[in-house]
Structures are given as C-alpha cells and as structure tokens.
C-alpha positions, 0 to 999 in steps of 0.5 A: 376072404374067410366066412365071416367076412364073407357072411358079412358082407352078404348080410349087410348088401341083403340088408341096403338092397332091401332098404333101397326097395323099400324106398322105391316102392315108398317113393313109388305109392307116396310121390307117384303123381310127381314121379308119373309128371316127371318121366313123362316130361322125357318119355310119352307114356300112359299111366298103365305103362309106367305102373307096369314097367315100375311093378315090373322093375321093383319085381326083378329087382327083388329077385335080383336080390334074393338070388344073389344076396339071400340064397347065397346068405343061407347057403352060408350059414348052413354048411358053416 
C-alpha cells in the first residue's frame, strides 16, 4: 500500500469514527431518558453510574481515535 493509499484510508476511518461519536453523544444528550430505561431493563444501575460509564466510554473512544487514526493521519503528511 503506498502513502496515498494509506492517507486515505486514515483519513476517511478519522472521519466514520468521529461521525460515530457524534452520533453517540447526540443519541446520548437527545434520547437519554430512553436509553437510561433501556439498560436498566437488563442491568440495575443508578443514573450517576450510567452517565459516568457512557462519559467514560465516549472518552476512550476519543482517544482511541486520535491515537490511532489522527497521530498516524499527521505523522503521514508530515514526513510526505
């Protein structure tokens, strides 16, 4: 695969990854009350809880991205 290829790639997972967080965090703040009755049909949790593990999540999935999709995205264009 050559650079181009490769900046490419990176580029548009950068871009679907960020989109899926979005979206997340929209589903989040816009249907949270549906969400909130929907895990704890399954799991007992208190609403502090499922904000923290869902502000928790959103976060490591942020860095996921950045370390794997935008550092490597950046250290591409530069030595290119």
């Amino acid at each position: 695969m050559n650079t181009i290829g490769l900046h490419d790639f990176l580029l548009y997972s950068l871009v679907i990854n960020y989109a899926i967080l979005l979206i997340w965090f929209g589903v989040f703040v816009f249907a949270h009350d549906f969400i909130y009755r929907m895990h704890t049909r399954w799991f007992s949790l208190p609403l502090q809880a499922f904000d923290t593990i869902h502000y928790a999540g959103m976060a490591a999935y942020k860095i996921g991205i950045i370390l794997l999709n935008l550092v490597p995205l950046i250290a591409l264009c530069i030595i290119s």
